[in-house]
MARNU-35281 format. One line per field, with one value per residue (C-alpha): residue in one letter; x, y, z. Coordinates in nm, 2 decimals. Example, Ala and Ser with C-alpha at 12.3 -4.5 7.8 and 13.67 -1.06 7.14 Angstrom:
% MARNU-35281
rest: c(a;s)
X: c(1.23;1.37)
Y: c(-0.45;-0.11)
Z: c(0.78;0.71)
***
This chain:
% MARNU-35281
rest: c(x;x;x;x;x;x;x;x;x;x;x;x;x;x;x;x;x;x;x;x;x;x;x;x;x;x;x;x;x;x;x;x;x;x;x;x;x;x;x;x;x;x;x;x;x;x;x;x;x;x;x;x;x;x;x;x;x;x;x;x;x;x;x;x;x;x;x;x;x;x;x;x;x;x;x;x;x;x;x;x;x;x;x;x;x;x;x;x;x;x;x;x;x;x;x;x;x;x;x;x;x;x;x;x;x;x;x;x;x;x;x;x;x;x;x;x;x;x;x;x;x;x;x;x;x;x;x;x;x;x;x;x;x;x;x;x;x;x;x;x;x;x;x;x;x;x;x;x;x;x;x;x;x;x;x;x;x;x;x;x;x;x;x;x;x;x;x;x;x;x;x;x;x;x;x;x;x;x;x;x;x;x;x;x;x;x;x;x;x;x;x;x;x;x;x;x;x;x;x;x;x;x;x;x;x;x;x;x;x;x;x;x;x;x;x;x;x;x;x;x;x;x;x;x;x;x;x;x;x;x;x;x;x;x;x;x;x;x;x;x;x;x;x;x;x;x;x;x;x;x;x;x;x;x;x;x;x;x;x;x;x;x;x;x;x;x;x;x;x;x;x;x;x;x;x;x;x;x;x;x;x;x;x;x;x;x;x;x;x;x;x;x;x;x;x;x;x;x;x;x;x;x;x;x;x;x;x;x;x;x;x;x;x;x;x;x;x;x;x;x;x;x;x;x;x;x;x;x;x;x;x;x;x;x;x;x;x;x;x;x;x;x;x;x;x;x;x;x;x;x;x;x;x;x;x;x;x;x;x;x;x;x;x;x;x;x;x;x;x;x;x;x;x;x;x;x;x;x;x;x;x;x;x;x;x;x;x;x;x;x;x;x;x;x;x;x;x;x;x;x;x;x;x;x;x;x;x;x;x;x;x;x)
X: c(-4.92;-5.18;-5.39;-5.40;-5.48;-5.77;-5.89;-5.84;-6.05;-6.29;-6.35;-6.42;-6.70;-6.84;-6.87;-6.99;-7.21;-7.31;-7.41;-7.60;-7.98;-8.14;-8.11;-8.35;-8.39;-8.22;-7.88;-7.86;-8.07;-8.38;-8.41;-8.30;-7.93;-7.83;-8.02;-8.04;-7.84;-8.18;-8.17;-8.43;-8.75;-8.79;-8.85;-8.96;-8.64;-8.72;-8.86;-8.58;-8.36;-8.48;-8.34;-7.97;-7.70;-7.49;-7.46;-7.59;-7.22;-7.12;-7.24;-7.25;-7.44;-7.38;-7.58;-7.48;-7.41;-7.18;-6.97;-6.74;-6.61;-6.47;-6.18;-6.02;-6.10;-5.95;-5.62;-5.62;-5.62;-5.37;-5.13;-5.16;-5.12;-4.80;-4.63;-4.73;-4.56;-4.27;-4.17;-4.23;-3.94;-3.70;-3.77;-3.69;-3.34;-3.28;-3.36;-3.10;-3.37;-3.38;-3.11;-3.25;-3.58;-3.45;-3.21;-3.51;-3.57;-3.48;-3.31;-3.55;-3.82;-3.68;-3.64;-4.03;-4.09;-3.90;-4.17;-4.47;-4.29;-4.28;-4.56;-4.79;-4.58;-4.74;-5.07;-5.02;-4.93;-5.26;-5.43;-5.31;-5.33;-5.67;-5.83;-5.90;-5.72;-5.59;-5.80;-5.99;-6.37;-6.24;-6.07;-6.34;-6.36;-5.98;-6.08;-6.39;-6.45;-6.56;-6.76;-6.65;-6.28;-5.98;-6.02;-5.86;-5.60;-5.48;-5.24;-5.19;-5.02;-4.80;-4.68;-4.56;-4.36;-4.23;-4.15;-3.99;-3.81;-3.67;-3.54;-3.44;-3.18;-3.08;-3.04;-2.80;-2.60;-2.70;-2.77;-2.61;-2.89;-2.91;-2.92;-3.17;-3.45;-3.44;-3.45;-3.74;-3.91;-3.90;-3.86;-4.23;-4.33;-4.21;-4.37;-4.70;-4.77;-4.60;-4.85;-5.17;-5.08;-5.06;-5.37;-5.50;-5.63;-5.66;-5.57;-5.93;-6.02;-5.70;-5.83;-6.20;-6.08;-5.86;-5.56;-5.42;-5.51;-5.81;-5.94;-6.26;-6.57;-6.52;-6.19;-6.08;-6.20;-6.38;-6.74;-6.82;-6.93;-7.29;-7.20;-6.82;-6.81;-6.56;-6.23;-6.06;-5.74;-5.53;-5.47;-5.18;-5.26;-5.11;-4.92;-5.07;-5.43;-5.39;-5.21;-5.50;-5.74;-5.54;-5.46;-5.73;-6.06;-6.00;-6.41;-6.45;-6.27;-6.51;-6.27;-6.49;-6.43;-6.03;-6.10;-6.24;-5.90;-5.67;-5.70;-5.58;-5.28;-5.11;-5.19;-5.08;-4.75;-4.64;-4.68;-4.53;-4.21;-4.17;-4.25;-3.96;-3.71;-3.83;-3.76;-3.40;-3.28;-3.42;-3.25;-2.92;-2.99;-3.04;-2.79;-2.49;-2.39;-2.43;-2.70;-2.67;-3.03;-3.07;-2.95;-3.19;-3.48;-3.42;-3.38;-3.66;-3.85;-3.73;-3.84;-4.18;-4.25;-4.14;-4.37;-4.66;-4.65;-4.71;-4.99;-4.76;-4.68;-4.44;-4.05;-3.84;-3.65;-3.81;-3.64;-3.74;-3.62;-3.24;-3.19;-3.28;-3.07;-2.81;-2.83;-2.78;-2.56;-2.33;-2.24;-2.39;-2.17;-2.24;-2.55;-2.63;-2.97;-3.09;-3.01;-3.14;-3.45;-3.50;-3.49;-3.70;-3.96;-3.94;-3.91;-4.26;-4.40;-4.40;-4.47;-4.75;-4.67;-4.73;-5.07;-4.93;-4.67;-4.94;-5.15;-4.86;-4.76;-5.04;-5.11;-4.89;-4.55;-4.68;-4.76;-4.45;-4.23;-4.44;-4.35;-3.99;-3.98;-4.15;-4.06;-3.67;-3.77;-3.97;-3.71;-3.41;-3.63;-3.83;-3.62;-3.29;-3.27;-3.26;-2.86;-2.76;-3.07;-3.13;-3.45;-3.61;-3.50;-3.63;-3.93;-4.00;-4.00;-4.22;-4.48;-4.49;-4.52;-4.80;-5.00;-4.96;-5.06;-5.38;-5.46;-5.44;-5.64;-5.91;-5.95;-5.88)
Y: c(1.17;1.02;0.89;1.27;1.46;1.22;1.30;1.67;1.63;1.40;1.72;1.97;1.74;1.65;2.08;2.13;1.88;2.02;2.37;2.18;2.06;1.72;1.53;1.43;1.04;1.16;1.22;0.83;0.73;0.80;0.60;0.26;0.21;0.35;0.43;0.81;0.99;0.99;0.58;0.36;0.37;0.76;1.00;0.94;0.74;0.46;0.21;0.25;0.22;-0.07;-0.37;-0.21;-0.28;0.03;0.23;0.57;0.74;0.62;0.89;1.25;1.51;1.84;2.07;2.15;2.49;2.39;2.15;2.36;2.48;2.15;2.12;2.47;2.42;2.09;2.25;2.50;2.25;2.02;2.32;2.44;2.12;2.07;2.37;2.29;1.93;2.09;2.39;2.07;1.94;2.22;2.28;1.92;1.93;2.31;2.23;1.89;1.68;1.47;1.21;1.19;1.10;0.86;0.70;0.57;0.37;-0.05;-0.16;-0.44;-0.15;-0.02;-0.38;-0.46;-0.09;-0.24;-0.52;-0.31;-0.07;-0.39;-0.51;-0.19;-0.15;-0.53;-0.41;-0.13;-0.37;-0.59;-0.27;-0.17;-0.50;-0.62;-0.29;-0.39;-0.35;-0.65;-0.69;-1.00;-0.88;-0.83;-1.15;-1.35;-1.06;-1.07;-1.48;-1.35;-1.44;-1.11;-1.15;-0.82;-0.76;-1.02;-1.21;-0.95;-1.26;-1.30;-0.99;-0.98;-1.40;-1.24;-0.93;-1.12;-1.35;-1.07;-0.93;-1.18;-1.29;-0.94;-0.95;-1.26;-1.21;-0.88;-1.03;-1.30;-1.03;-1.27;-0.92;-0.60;-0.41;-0.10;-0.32;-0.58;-0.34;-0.12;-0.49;-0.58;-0.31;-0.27;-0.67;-0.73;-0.40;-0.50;-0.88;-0.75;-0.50;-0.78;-1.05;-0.82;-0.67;-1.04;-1.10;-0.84;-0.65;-0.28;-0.06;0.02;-0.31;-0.39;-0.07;-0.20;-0.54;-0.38;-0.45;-0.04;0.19;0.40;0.78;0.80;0.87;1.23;1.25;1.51;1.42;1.09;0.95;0.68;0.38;0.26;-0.12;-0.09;0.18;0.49;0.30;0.62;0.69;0.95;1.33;1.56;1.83;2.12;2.23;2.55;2.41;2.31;2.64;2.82;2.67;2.71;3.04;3.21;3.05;3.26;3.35;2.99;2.85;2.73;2.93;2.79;2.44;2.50;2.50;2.14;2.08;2.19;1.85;1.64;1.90;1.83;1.45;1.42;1.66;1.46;1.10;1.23;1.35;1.03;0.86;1.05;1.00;0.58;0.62;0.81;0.54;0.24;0.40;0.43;0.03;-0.05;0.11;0.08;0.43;0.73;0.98;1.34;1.33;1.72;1.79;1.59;1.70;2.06;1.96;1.79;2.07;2.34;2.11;2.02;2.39;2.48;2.16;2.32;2.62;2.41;2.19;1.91;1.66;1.66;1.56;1.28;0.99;0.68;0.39;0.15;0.44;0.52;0.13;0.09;0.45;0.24;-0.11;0.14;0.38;0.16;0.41;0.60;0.89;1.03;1.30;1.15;0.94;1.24;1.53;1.27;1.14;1.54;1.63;1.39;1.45;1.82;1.76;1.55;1.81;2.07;1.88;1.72;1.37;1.15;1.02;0.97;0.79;0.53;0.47;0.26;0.07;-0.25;-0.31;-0.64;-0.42;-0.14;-0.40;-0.60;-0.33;-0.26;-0.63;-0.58;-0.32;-0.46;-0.82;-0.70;-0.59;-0.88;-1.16;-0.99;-0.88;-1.17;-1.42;-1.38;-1.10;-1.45;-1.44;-1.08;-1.09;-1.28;-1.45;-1.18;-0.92;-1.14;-1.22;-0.82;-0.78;-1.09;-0.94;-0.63;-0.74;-0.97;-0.70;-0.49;-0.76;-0.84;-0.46;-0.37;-0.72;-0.82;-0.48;-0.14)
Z: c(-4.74;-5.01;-4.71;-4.57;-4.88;-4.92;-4.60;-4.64;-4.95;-4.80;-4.52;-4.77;-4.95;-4.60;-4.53;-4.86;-4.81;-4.49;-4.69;-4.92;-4.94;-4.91;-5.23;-5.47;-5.59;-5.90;-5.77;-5.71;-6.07;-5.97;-5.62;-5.83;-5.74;-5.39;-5.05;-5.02;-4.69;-4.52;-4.50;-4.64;-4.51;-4.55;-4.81;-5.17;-5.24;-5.02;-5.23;-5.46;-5.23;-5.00;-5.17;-5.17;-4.90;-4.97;-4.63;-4.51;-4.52;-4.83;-5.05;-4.97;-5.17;-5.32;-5.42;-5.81;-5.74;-5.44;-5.66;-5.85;-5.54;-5.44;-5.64;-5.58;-5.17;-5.16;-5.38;-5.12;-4.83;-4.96;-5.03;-4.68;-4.52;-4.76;-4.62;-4.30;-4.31;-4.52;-4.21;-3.94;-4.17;-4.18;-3.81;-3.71;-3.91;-3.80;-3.41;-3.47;-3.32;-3.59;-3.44;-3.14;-3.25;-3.47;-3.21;-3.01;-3.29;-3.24;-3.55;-3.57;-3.58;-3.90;-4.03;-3.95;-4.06;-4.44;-4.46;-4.43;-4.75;-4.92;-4.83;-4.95;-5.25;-5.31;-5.26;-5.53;-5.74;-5.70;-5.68;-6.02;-6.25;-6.12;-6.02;-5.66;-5.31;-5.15;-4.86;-4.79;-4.92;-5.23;-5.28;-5.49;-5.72;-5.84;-5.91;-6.12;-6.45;-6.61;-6.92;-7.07;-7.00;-6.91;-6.56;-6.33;-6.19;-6.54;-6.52;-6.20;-6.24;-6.51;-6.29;-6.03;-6.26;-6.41;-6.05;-5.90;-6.20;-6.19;-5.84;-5.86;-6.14;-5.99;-5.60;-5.77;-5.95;-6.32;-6.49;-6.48;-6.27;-6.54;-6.83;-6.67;-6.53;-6.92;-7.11;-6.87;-6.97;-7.32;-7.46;-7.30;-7.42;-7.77;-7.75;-7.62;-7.90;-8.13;-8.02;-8.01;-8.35;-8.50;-8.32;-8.47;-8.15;-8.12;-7.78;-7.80;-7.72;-7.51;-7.30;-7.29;-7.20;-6.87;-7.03;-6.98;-6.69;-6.82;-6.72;-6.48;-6.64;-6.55;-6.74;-6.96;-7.30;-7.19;-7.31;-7.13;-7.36;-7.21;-7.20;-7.09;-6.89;-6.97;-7.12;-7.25;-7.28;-7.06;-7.25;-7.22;-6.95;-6.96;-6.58;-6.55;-6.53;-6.24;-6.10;-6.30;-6.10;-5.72;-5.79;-6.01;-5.85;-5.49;-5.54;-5.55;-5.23;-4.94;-4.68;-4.42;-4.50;-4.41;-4.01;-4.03;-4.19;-3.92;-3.71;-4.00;-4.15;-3.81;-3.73;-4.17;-4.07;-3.76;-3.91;-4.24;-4.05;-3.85;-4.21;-4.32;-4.07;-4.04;-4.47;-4.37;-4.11;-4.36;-4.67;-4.47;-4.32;-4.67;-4.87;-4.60;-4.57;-4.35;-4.38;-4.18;-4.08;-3.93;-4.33;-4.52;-4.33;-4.37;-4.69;-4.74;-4.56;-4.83;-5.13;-4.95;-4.90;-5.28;-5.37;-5.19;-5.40;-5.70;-5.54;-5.49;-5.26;-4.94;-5.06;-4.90;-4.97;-5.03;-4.97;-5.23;-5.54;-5.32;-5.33;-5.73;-5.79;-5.63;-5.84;-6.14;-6.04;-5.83;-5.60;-5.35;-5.40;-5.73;-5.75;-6.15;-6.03;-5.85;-6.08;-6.40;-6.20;-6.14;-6.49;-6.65;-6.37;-6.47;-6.79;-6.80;-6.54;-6.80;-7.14;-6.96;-7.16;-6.82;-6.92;-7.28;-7.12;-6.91;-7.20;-7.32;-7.05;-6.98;-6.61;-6.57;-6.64;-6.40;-6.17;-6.24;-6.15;-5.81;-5.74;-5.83;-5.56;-5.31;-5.30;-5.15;-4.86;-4.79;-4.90;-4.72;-4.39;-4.32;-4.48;-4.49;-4.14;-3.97;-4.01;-3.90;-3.55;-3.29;-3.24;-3.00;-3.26;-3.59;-3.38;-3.39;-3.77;-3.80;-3.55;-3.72;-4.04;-3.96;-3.70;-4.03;-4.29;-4.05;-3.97;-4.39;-4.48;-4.26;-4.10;-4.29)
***
C-alpha cells in the first residue's frame, strides 16, 4: 500500500507540475547543484548545470502558488484509493471468493511469498539504521566513513546482533517470548543512555551524529543547522491537523489531478487484496490454525473503509505482528493482543506522543527489532522448509526468494 500512495502522490506533483511554468535557476540554487527539467545545454541554467549527473525526471517543479495545493490533493487521493481497496475487500469476503482465489495458491508459493516479507522487513531495517536502501548502488556508502556523523555500518553491525540474538533465544524457547522481547528493549535502552551520559554526550549530538531518526528539513519546528543538515527532533502533532487539512482545504484540492489517479487506485486495490489474502494464508501456515477467509476480508474491508475516513491506510493482518502476538500471548484464541495493540495505537493516535516516542529509541533497536522480525521467515523457509518439502517444492521458495532478492537489488 506504501508503494501506491507514493505513487498517487507522485501523480498529483507531476499534474501540478504540468499547470505550472518553467523554472528559474533558483529553484535548484541558482543553476549550481542540479540540471534544470529542460536538460543541460538549454536555457540560462545550463552552465550550472553541465557538470552534474542528476537526470531530467528527477526533479519536478511547482510553481509557488501551486504548492500548497499538493498536500490536500494527495490526502484526497490516498483517501479515495483507501476506500476503493477497502469495498474490493468487503466485496471479495461478501461474494466468498476469497477461498477460491486463495486455493490456487501452491503452498510453496506462500512459503517463497514468507521470504520476500522477511526479506523486505530486512531491508527496512538497513534502510533505517544506515539511512540507505539495500540495493547494490548504494552499497559503498553504508561502508563510508562519514566525517560528520557515526559510519552508517556501525549501527547497522549492532542491529543485526541484536536481531538475531533475539530470534535466536526465542526460536530455542531460552526466554520466555513476553519477557525476552520487553528486556530487549529496555536493558539496551538503559545501557545506551548510561554509556553516553558517562561519556558525557548530549541527544543533540547523538541526533547530529545519526544516532536517532531525525525530522526532514521541512519538519514542524525544524531549522536546519548549515553544516549538519536538519537533525531536529520529532514534535507532538495534534490528530486533527491532518483532518483539518483533508477536510477544510476543499478550495485547495487540484480536482483535476484525481483522474490521473484512477489507473493506480485500481492496480494499488487489486495487488493490495491478493497482498492480503497471500498475508491470510501465510498467517494461518505460520501460526497453525484455521482462518475463515470470506470473514477477515470483509472485515478487513470495513476497517480499511473506516481508515479512509481518517486518511489512513488499508487494514489487514500482517503476518510477521500475528506470529509475535502469538510468542506472547501463547494462544491464538484469546482477542488480548488485538484489543491491547488497538488501544495503545488509539491511544497514541489521539495524544499524538508517536514522534516523542522515536526520538528515544536510536536506530540500532529500531533496526534490531526489524531484524528480529524478519530473520524467521528466512531461517524456517529457506533453511529449515527442507524437512516438511520435497525438492521441487523447496526448489520454489528458493527461486522466488532469489528472483525477488535480484529484482529489489540490482534492479528496482
Amino acid at each position: 500500500p506504501v508503494v501506491f500512495f507514493a505513487e498517487a502522490g507522485a501523480s498529483v506533483a507531476a499534474f501540478l507540475a504540468s499547470q505550472s511554468g518553467p523554472p528559474p535557476c533558483g529553484d535548484f540554487g541558482g543553476g549550481a547543484g542540479h540540471r534544470d527539467l529542460a536538460g543541460a545545454g538549454a536555457g540560462p541554467c545550463a552552465a550550472g548545470a553541465a557538470g552534474h549527473r542528476e537526470l531530467v525526471g528527477d526533479f519536478m517543479h511547482i510553481d509557488a502558488e501551486l504548492v500548497s495545493q499538493l498536500v490536500p490533493t494527495t490526502l484526497v487521493a490516498m483517501m479515495i484509493g483507501n476506500a476503493i481497496t477497502g469495498l474490493l475487500f468487503y466485496g471479495l469476503g461478501k461474494m466468498k471468493n476469497t477461498a477460491s482465489v486463495i486455493g490456487f495458491i501452491p503452498a510453496s508459493v506462500v512459503a517463497g511469498f514468507l521470504t520476500c516479507i522477511g526479506y523486505k522487513v530486512i531491508k527496512l531495517a538497513v534502510l533505517i539504521t544506515t539511512g540507505y536502501s539495500f540495493k547494490e548502488k548504494y552499497i559503498r556508502e553504508i561502508g563510508n566513513d562519514e566525517w560528520h556523523a557515526n559510519d552508517p555500518w556501525l549501527p547497522l553491525l549492532i542491529a543485526v546482533i541484536y536481531g538475531v540474538l533475539l530470534y535466536g533465544l526465542k526460536h530455542l524457547h531460552i526466554v520466555a517470548a513476553e519477557k525476552l522481547i520487553i528486556g530487549f528493549i529496555f536493558f539496551p535502552l538503559i545501557i545506551f543512555f548510561v554509556i553516553c551520559k558517562a561519556s558525557g554526550i548530549s541527544m543533540q549530538e547523538l541526533r547530529e551524529t545519526d544516532w536517532f531518526l531525525t525530522q526532514m528539513q521541512d519538519g514542524q519546528g525544524c531549522v536546519s543547522d548549515p553544516l549538519t543538515g536538519p537533525t531536529c527532533p520529532y514534535t507532538r502533532v495534534n490528530f486533527w491537523q491532518t483532518l483539518q487539512v483533508a477536510y477544510g482545504s476543499g478550495d485547495l484540492v487540484a480536482w483535476g489531478a484525481i483522474p490521473r489517479c484512477i489507473p493506480i487506485f485500481i492496480m494499488g486495490a487489486t495487488m493490495t487484496s491478493l497482498d492480503s489474502m497471500l498475508k491470510l494464508t501465510s498467517s494461518e501456515k505460520a501460526l497453525a490454525m484455521d482462518l475463515d477467509y470470506n470473514h477477515e476480508m470483509k472485515i478487513g474491508g470495513k476497517a480499511t473503509i473506516l481508515s479512509s475516513l481518517f486518511c489512513g491506510s488499508p487494514a489487514y493482518g500482517q503476518t510477521k505482528f500475528n506470529v509475535i502476538n502469538k510468542s506472547i500471548a501463547r494462544t491464538v484464541e484469546s482477542s488480548t493482543p488485538t484489543l491491547g495493540l488497538g488501544f495503545i495505537c488509539l491511544l497514541v493516535f489521539l495524544t499524538g506522543v508517536a514522534g516523542p516516542i522515536i526520538n528515544f529509541m536510536p536506530r540500532f533497536l529500531l533496526g534490531g527489532l526489524c531484524v528480529f522480525a524478519g530473520v524467521g521467515f528466512l531461517w524456517e523457509n529457506l533453511w529449515e522448509g527442507r524437512k516438511n518439502m520435497n525438492r521441487v517444492s523447496f526448489a520454489i521458495v528458493w527461486i522466488i526468494f532469489l528472483v525477488n532478492f535480484i529484482w529489489e537489488f540490482f534492479v528496482l
